[in-house]
C-alpha positions in Angstrom: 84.6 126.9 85.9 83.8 124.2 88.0 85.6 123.6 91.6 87.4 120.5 92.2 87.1 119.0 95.8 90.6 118.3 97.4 90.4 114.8 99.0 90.0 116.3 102.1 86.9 118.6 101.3 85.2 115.6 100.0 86.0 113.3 103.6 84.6 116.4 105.3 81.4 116.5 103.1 80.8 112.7 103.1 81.1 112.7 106.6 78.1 115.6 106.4 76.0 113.5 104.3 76.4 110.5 106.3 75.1 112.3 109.5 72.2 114.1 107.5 71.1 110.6 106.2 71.4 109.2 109.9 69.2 112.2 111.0 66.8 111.3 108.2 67.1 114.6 105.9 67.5 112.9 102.5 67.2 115.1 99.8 70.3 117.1 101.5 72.5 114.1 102.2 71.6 112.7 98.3 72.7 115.8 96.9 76.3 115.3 99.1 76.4 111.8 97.7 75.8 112.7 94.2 78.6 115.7 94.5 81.1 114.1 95.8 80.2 111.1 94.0 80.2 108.6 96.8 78.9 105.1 95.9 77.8 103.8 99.2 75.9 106.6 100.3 74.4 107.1 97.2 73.5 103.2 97.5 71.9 103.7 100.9 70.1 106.3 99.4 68.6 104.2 96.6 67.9 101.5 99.2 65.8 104.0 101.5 63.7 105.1 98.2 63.6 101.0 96.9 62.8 99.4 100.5 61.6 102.2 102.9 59.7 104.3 100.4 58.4 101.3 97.9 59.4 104.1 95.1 61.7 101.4 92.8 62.1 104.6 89.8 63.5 106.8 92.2 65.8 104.3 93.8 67.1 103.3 90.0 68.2 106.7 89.9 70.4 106.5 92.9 71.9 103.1 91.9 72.5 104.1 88.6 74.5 107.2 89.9 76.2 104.7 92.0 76.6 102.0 89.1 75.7 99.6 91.2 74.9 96.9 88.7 73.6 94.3 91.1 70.4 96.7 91.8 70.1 98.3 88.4 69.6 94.6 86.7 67.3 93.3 89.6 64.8 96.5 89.3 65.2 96.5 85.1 64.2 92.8 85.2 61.4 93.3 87.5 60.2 96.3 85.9 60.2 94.4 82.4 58.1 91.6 84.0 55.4 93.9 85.4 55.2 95.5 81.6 55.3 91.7 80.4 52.4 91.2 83.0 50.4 94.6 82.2 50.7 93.9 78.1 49.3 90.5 78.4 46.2 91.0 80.5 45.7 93.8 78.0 45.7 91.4 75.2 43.4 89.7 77.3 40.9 92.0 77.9 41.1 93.9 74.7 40.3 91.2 71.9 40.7 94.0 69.4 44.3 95.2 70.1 45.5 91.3 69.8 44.2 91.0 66.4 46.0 94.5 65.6 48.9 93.5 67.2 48.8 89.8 64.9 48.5 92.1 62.0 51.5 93.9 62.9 53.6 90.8 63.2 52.3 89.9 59.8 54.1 92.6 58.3 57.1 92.7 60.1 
């Protein structure tokens, strides 16, 4: 059975993340944030992995745990423009996989 936190166990623990983040130890203040499910810290966290740590799929995870919509579109839609990017210079240096992919489209 899982515990419940009383609204004053989860103050107490929020209060421990936010002084873990500020003393830099982030894997134990993210896994406070993602207990008591606290949007902001988990926010900061996914800005310290986006901004800090240039690691955009580990900050998606933190703003989607956070459903912090804002971030979650603005990281999709530049992730979908780098795969845009990476499938056309493919085409473009692989002659071969364009004609597949117009035989494909043929069909469909």
């Amino acid at each position: 059975m899982e515990k419940v936190l009383t609204p004053k166990e989860r103050i107490l623990l929020i209060r421990k993340g936010n002084e873990l983040l500020n003393k830099g130890d982030i894997e134990k203040a993210s896994k406070i944030f993602v207990t008591t499910a606290y949007k902001d810290g988990l926010i900061r966290i996914g800005d310290y992995f986006y901004f800090e740590k240039k690691d955009p799929f580990k900050a998606l995870h933190y703003y989607i745990e956070a459903k912090y919509e804002k971030r979650i579109r603005e990281l999709t839609e530049r992730m979908a423009m780098v795969l845009k990017k990476w499938l056309s210079e493919d085409k473009k240096t692989n002659p071969n996989q364009r004609k597949r992919d117009e035989k494909t489209e043929k069909k469909l």
